[in-house]
N, C-alpha and C positions, 0 to 999 in steps of 0.2 A: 428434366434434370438428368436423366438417365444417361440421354444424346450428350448431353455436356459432359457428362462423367467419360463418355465413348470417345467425343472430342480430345480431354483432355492429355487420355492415353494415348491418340494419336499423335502428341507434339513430337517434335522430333529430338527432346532433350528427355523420352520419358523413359525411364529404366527400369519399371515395375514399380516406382515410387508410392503407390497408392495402396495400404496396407490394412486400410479400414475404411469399412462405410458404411453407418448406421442412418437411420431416419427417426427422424422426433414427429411421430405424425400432425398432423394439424389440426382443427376444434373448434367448430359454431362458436359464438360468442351466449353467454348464458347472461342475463338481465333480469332483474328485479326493480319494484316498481319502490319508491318510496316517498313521503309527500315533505313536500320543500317550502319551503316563501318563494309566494306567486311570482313578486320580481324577482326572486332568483330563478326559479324556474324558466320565468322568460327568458332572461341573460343569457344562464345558459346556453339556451334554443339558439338563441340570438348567434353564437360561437359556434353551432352545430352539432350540440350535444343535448338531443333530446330523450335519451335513455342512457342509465347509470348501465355498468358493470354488479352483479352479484357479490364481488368482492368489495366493490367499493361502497355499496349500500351497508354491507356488513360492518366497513372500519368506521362509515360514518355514525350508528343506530350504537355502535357503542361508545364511540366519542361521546354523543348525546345522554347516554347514561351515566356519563361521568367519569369512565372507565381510562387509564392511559393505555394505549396501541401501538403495537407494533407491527407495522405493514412490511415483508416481507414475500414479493413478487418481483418478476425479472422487469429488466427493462424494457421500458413504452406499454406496460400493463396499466397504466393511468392511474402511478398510488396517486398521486399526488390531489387527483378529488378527494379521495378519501380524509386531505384532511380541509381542501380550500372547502368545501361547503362549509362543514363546521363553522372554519374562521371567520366569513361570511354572513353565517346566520348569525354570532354575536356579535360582529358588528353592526351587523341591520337593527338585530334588536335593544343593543344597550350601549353601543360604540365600543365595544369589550376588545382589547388588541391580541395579536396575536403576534411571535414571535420568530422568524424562521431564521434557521442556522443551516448555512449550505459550504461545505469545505472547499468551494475554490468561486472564485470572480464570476466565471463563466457562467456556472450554473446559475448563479443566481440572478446578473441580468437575462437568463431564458426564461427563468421561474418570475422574474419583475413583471416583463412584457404580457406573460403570459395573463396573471392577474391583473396587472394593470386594466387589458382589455375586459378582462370580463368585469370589472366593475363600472368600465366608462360604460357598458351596459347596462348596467343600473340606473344611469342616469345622474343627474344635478341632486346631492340631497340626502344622498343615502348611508352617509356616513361611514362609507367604504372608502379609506382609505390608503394604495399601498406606494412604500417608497422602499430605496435600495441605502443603506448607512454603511458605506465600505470605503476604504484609504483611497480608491478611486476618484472618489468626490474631493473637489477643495473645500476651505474654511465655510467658505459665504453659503456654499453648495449645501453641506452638512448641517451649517446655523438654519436656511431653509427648511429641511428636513423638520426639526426638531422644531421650528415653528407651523410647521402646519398640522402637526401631531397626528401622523400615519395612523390607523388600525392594524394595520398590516405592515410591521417592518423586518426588512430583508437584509440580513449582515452575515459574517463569516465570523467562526470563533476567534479570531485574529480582534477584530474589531468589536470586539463583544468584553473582550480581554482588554484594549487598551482605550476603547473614544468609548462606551457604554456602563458598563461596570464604576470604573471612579467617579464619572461626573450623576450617580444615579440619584441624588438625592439634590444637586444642585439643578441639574438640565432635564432627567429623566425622571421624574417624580411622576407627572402626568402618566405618561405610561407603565411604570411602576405598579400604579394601584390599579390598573386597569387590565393589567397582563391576567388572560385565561385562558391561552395556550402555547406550548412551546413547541416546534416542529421541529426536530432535527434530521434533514435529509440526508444522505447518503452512510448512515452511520456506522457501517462497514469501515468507512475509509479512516474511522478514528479508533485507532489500533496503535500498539507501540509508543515512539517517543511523543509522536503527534495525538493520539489518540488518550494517552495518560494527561497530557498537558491541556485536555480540553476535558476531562471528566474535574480536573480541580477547579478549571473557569466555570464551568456550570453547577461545581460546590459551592462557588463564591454567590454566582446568581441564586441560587437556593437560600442562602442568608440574605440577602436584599428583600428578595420575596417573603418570608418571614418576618423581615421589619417594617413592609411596606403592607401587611398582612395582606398578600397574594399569596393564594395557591393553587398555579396553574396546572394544566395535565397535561401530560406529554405526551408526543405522537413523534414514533424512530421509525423512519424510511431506511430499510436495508433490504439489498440484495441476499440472494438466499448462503445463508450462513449456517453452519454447526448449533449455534448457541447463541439467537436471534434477543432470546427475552434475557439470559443471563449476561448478555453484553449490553443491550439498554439501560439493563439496572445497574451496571457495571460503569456505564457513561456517565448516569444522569443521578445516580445515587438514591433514586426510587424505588422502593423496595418491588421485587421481581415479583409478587403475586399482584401488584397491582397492574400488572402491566396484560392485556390479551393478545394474542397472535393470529393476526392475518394475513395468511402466506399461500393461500388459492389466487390461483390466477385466472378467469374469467370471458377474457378477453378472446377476438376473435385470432387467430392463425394461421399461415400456410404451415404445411411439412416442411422441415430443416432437416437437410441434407449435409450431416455430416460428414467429414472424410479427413484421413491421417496421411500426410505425404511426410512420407520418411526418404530424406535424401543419398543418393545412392552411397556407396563407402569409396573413400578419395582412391583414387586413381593418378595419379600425376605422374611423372618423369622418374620418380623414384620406387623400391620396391616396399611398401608399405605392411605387408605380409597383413593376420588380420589386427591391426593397430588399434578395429574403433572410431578413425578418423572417417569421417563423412563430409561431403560437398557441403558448401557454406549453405544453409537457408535463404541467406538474405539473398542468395542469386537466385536460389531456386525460387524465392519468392515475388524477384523482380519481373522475373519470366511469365509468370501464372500473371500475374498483376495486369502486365503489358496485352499479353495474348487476350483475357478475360476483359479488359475495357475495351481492346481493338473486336471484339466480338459482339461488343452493344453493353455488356453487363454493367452497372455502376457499383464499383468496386471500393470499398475501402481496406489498406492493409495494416495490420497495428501493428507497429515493431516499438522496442523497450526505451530509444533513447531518442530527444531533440535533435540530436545530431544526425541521426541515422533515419529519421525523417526525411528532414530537408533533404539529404544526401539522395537517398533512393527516389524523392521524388523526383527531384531534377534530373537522374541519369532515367526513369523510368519515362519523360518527358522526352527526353533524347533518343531513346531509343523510337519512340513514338514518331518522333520526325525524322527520324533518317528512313522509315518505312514510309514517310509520305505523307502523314496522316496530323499535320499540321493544324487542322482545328481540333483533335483528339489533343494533345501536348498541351493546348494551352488550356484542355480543360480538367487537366492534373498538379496537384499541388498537395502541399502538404500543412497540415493542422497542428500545431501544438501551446501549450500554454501561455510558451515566450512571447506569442505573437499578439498583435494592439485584438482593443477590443473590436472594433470596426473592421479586421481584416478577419477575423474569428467569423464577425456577422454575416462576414459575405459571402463566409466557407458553407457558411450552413444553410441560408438564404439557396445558396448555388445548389447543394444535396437536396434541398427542400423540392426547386423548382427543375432539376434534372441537367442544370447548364456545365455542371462538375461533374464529368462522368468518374474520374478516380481520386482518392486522396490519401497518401500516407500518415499516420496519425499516432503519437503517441497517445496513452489513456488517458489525454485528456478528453477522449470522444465517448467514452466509458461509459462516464457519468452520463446522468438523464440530459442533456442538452438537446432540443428536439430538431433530429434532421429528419424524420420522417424515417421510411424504411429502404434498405438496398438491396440490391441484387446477392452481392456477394461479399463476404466477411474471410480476411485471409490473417491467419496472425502467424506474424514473421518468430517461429519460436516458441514454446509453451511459456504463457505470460506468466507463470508463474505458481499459481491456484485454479485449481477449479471455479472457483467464486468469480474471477477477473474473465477468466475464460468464456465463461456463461455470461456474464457481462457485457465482452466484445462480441461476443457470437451474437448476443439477443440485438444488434444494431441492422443486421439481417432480418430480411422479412418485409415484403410491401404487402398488406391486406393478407388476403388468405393465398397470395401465389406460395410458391416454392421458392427455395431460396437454399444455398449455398454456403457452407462453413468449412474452408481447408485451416488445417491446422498443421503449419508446415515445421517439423521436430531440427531444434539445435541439436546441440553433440551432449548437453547437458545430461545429468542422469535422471530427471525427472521426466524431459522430453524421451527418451529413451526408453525409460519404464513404460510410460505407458502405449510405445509405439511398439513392444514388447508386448502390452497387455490393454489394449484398449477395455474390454469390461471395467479392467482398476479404474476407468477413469469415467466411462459412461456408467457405472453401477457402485461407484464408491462413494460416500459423504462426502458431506462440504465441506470446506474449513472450521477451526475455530477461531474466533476474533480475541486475543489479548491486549489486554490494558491492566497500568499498576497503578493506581493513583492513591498508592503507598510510597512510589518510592521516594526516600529520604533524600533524595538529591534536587528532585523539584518540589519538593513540599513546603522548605521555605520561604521560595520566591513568593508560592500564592499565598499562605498566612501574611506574609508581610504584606502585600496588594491588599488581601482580604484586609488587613485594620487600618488600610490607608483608606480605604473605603465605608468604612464603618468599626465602629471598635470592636474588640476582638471580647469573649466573656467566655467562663470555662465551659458552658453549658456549646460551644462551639465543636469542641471533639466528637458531637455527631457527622458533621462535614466532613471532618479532615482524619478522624481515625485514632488509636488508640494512641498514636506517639503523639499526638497533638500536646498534651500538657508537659511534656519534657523538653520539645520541641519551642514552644513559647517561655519556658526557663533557660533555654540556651539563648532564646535571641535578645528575652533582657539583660540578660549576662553579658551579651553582647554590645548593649545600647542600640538595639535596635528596634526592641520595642516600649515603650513606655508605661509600668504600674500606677494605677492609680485605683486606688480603694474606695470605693464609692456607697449611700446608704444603700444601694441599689446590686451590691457586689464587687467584685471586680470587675477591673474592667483595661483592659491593653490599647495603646492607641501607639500607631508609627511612629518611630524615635529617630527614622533617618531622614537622609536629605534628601529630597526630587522625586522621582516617581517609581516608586520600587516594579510597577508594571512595565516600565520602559527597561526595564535590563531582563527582563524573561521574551526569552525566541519559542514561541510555542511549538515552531517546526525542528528543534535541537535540545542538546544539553549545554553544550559547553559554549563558551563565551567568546574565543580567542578565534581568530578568522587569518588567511591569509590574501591577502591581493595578489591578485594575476596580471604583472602587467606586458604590455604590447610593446616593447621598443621599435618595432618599426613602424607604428601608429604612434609611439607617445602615447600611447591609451591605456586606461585600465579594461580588460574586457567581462572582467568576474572577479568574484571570493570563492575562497574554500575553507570548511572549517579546518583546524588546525591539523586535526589528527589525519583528515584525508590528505592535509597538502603533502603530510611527509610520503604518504602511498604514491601522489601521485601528480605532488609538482616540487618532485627532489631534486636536483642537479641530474643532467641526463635523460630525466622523464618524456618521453612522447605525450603529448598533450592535444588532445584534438576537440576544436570548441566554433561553432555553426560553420562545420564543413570546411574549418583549414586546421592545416598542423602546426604542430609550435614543436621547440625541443627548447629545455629547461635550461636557462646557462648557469640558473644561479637561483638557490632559494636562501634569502637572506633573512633570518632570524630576529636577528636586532631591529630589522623594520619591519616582519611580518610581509614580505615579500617577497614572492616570486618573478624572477627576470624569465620573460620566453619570445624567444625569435621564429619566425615562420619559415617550417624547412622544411622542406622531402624527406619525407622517411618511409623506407618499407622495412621498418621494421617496428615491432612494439617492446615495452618495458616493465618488468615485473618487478618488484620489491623481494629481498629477501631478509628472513628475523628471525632471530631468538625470542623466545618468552621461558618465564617462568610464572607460574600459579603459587601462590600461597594460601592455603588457608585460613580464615579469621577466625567461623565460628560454622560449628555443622549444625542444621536444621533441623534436618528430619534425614532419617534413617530406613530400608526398608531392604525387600532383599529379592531375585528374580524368584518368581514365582516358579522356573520350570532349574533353576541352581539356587535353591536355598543357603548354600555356602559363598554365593557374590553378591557382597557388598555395594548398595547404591545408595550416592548422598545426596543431599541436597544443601550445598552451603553458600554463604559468604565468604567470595575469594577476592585476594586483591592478584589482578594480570600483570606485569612488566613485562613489554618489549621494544627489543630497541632493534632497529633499522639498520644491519648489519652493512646491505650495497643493494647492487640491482642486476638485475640479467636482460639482456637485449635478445629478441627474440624474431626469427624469422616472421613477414607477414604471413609469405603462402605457406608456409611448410611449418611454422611454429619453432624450427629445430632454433637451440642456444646457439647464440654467436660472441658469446660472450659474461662475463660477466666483470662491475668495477664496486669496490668499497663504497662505504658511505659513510661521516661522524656525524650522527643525528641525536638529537634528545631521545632519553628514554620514555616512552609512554606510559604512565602508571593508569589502570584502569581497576574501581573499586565496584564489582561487580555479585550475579549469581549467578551458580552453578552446578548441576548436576554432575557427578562422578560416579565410574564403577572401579570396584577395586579388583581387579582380577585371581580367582583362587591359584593357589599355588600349583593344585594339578594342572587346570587348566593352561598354565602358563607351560607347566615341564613339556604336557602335551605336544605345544604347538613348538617347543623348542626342540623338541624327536623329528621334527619335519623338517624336510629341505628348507631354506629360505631364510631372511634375515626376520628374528621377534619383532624387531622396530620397524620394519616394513609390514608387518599384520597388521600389528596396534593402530598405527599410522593409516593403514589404509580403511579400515574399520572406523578411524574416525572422523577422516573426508568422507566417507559413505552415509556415516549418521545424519553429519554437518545437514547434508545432501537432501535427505527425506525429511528431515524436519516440517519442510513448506510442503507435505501431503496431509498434512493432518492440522497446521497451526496455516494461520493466516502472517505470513511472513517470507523474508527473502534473505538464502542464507548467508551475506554479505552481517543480516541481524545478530548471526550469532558466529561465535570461534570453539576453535580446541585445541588440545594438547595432550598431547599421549608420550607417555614414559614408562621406562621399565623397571623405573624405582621412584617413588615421590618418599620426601622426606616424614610427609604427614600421616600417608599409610602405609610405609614400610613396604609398598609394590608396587606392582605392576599396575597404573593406571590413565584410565581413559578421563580428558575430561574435555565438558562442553559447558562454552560459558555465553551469557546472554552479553551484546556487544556493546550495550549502556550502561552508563554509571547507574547501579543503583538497581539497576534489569529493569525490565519492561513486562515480567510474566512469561517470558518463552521457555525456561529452563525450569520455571515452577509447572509449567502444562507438560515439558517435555518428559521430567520425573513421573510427573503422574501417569505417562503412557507410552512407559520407556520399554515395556512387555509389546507393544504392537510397531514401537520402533524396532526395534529388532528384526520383528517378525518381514515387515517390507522391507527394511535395509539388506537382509542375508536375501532375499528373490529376487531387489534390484541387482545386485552385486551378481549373484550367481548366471540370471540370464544374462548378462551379457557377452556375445559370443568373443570379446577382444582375448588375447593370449595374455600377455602381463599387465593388463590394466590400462583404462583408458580415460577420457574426458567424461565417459556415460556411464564409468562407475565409481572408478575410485580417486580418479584425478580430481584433481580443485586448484583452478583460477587465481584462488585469493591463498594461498597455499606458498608459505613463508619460505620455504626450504628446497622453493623449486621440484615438489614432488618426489623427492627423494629419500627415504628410501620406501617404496611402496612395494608389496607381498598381496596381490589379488587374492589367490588362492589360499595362501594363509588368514585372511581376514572372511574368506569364507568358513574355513574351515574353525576359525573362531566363532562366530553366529552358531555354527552349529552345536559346539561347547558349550555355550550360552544359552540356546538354545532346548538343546536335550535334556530329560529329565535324569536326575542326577543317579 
């Protein structure tokens, strides 16, 4: 790996680029022996698995004592024995079912085939039975299903929520009383809006299970997390001492050769002075990608979007054949969600058997799907978290060779930080995972499913939480649920019409969607929910969807429609808005621990913003070329919120300095925005702000950050609680960066309403450290 690191720096496009290189050394595999059913034991064998993992006898010997686990180890460390024997053994011995929840298609026909096989092991007879219950399947397909009565069935919370849950007591009965274990694999990935919306569908399961007097235990597959057992409990509503943590990993290893390529600072035709602007990744990564598969390696690159997949594979394919190397081109291609089941299998079939030497990949390669192990892992950009990162990374590694991790830095400030400070990122925590399955905006929906499903009795607000019984007063008040006084109690039964499961989107909040359509096809090509279409299929918008461009001629309101025509553009288009914050009602109160005199809240706020126009912006260069009005609805968004209210010295302080105060505040609070996703498991598109040098509600100067769903999703409730260590990384992101007025790596922001204007670097440093210092 050395030679290749030597290699590398040979290219003829290398400019010192490489700025870190750490090694994760590698590790005998450790085994422990534990005693199994004999046909399982042979099956096993049979598959080539004649010796467990130490880890995985451990998840298993507590499953067996009744205990619920939480297996947290990287990927292709084999949890997933950890819980099929179990499953296996009660089905061998009593037909006992077992339940798996896997958050996307993919995984789980990998996870199908997988067992599938090991039970046709078993043999004719054994009472092992597993099938897959997903929207995949048609009618006759599903009614199948359901008549052969699996042991083992495989669905997604999607499908659990609308084919499983209502029909449980008519179709699901059988397995109902027989359910004694739930698996939820990947349980990282249920966080936020998705994540809240699947801790109430397994609130709903939790009362089925109680009527059907089952009480099964549960087993959470998560990648390595901050807060592995309080997020379980947090899913599944299992109280958190029942749960134990296995988070050893066992397994055999090569050394992983990390490395940081930080791309050089642009250079172009014009005089950039130090701006902070850096060469694109994506080129720098197409280059590594190209070089690294023309060199033998079998390479996979993860970049963030469908689009920029496909995109980069095909010119990465191209460049492969304009060097010659025509059987190399066609054995490059790109992986993502969008794409059929069968063309996915034979992505991975191909990585499996070495016929795909490269592949461009969104995360949907992330997850456990088994391609075996690669050469080299390249992620186009900091994905994000450390969590995700470690996730792509771990797809590296064949057996105990050596193996390869570039992590090639955007211009972002997260990429930047730690290309600035790689320990922060080899020697800092994980993330933490949030979920609210409090908030008041989705709680309805599931109460209402929940008594469409069975009737609803007060003894239910241990599921749904303390506003349950107010909540169930407002929907009879509504006629939407039904009283009826029973000698048995009360008791609520659904008072509307159709299937209240059918109007809940477990991947959203809001309802209202726009069409995309294609006038030069006559076609529709996609939806957008509402609030994105006005960001970004407004009148004027660049619109770019599987590797062509459209420009917006027309978003029409009254039908929920966007008109887009397919055109040239080299340039892109930003949004610009007004907001205002209003307060509702403050929460909680507290104060910085190192300025006892500044004020931090935590409230209910309601957002307005309205979509003032938009700015057309150079491709290579970024620079404005413009900007046009826009008359768009105003957005109301009924949100939470952390704020700080700035002391008055502090403010006269920063107003004795050169520079404009609303450029501080402003810049201080894209920088916040910024580091959020260092410590929360999130992506800061999740969350917004707004900074003013007078709000009505505290008579100041203040900062505020608001959680980007109706109703929040916990980001702003974790962010208050560790807004002392926000600080502390946001003033070192900010500070190291060597740009002179501010740049994309510190204080700029993307999604930034006002066109980035007016930003103070230096004064939002110099605030941190007001903030900062002891008073």
């Amino acid at each position: 790996m050395d030679e290749t690191l030597d290699w590398l720096r040979s290219r003829p496009y290398y400019e010192g680029q490489l700025v870190a290189h750490e090694v994760t050394p590698g590790r005998p595999a450790e085994f422990a022996r534990i005693d199994l059913n004999p046909r399982l034991d042979d099956a096993l064998a049979s598959t080539g698995i004649d010796q467990l993992y130490r880890h995985q006898t451990t998840a298993i010997e507590t499953i067996r004592d009744g205990d619920n686990v939480v297996l947290a180890s990287p990927t292709a460390s084999g949890k997933s024995l950890g819980y099929t024997v179990p499953a296996f053994e009660r089905a061998l011995d009593r037909t006992a079912c077992t339940l798996y929840i896997g958050p996307q298609v993919a995984l789980i026909n990998d996870q199908e085939e997988t067992l599938d096989t090991l039970a046709s092991e078993l043999g004719f007879g054994s009472g092992v039975q597993v099938a897959q219950y997903t929207g995949r399947l048609s009618q006759p397909e599903k009614r199948a299903v359901r008549d052969r009565q699996p042991t083992i069935l495989l669905t997604t919370p999607d499908m659990l929520h609308f084919g499983i849950l209502p029909h449980a007591h008519r179709l699901w009965d059988w397995f109902m009383t027989r359910l004694e274990l739930v698996v939820i694999d990947e349980v990282h990935e249920y966080r936020g809006v998705f994540g809240s919306h699947v801790a109430l569908v397994l609130r709903r399961l939790n009362r089925l299970c109680n009527r059907f007097d089952a009480d099964p235990q549960v087993v959470c597959c998560s990648a390595t997390i901050r807060n592995p057992i309080e997020h379980a409990a947090a899913i599944t509503a299992a109280p958190a001492a029942s749960f134990d943590l296995v988070d050893t990993d066992t397994s055999a290893t090569g050394p992983t050769h990390w490395t940081f390529w930080n791309p050089p600072e642009y250079s172009g035709d014009r005089d950039w002075g130090d701006s902070g602007r850096r060469r694109s990744n994506h080129v720098e990564t197409k280059r590594l990608f190209v070089d690294l598969v023309e060199r033998g390696y079998q390479t996979v690159a993860f970049t963030q979007a469908r689009q920029a997949a496909e995109r980069y594979a095909t010119e990465s394919a191209d460049e492969l054949r304009d060097r010659g190397d025509h059987d190399l081109a066609l054995a490059v291609t790109a992986y993502q969600a969008a794409l059929s089941r069968e063309r996915r299998a034979t992505i991975e079939t191909g990585l499996h058997d070495g016929s795909i030497r490269g592949v461009w990949s969104t995360n949907a390669l992330e997850l456990g799907v088994d391609i075996g192990g690669l050469d080299v892992v390249l992620l186009d950009g900091y994905p994000g978290t450390r969590m995700a990162t470690h996730q792509q990374a771990g797809r590296a590694g064949r057996g105990t060779d050596p193996s390869l991790v570039v992590l090639l830095a955007g211009e972002d400030q997260l990429d930047q930080y730690f290309m600035a400070d790689p320990d922060a990122f080899f020697k800092g925590p994980p993330e933490r995972a949030i979920v609210n399955p409090e908030n008041g905006h989705l709680l309805p929906g599931h109460v209402l499913s929940a008594a469409r499903e069975n009737w609803l009795r007060p003894a239910d607000d241990r599921h749904f939480g303390p506003t349950f019984p107010g909540l169930v007063a407002d929907l009879e008040s509504a006629d939407r649920l039904e009283r009826r006084d029973t000698r048995d109690g009360i008791r609520w039964t659904y008072g509307g019409e159709g299937s209240p499961q059918q109007d809940l989107n477990l991947r959203s909040i809001g309802d209202r969607t726009i069409t995309l359509y294609d006038t030069s096809a006559d076609t529709v090509i996609g939806t957008l929910p509402f609030d994105d279409a006005l960001r970004d299929a407004h009148r004027g918008a660049v619109y770019h969807h599987q590797g062509r461009t459209f420009v917006v001629t027309d978003l029409d309101l009254a039908r929920d429609m966007a008109i887009l025509e397919p055109r040239h553009a080299d340039f892109y288009t930003r949004v610009l808005h007004d907001k205002e914050i209003t307060v509702t009602r403050d929460r909680e109160t507290t104060h910085l621990d190192t300025q006892e005199d500044c004020t931090v809240r935590f409230a209910d706020v309601t957002m307005e913003k309205r979509i003032t126009g938009f700015e057309r912006h150079d491709t290579a260069s970024g620079e404005s070329l413009g900007r046009e009005p826009l008359d768009l609805p105003t957005l109301t968004l009924d949100t939470t919120a952390l704020y700080l209210v700035l002391p008055a010295a502090i403010e006269a302080a920063l107003r004795d300095r050169a520079g404009e105060f609303l450029g501080m505040i402003h810049a201080a609070e894209h920088a916040m925005i910024a580091m959020f996703p260092l410590e929360l498991l999130c992506d800061r598109r999740d969350i917004g702000g707004l900074s003013t040098p007078h709000h009505p509600h505290t008579g100041a100067s203040t900062i505020f950050i608001y959680d980007g769903y109706p109703g929040g999703v916990g980001l702003t409730r974790a962010g208050f609680d560790r807004l002392q260590s926000l600080l502390v990384d946001t003033r070192s992101m900010v500070a190291a960066c060597g740009c002179d007025d501010g740049c994309p790596a510190c204080v700029q922001s993307p999604h930034c309403g006002n066109a980035n204007e007016p930003l103070d670097k230096a004064g939002a440093v110099a605030l941190f450290d007001h903030l900062l210092e002891p008073a």
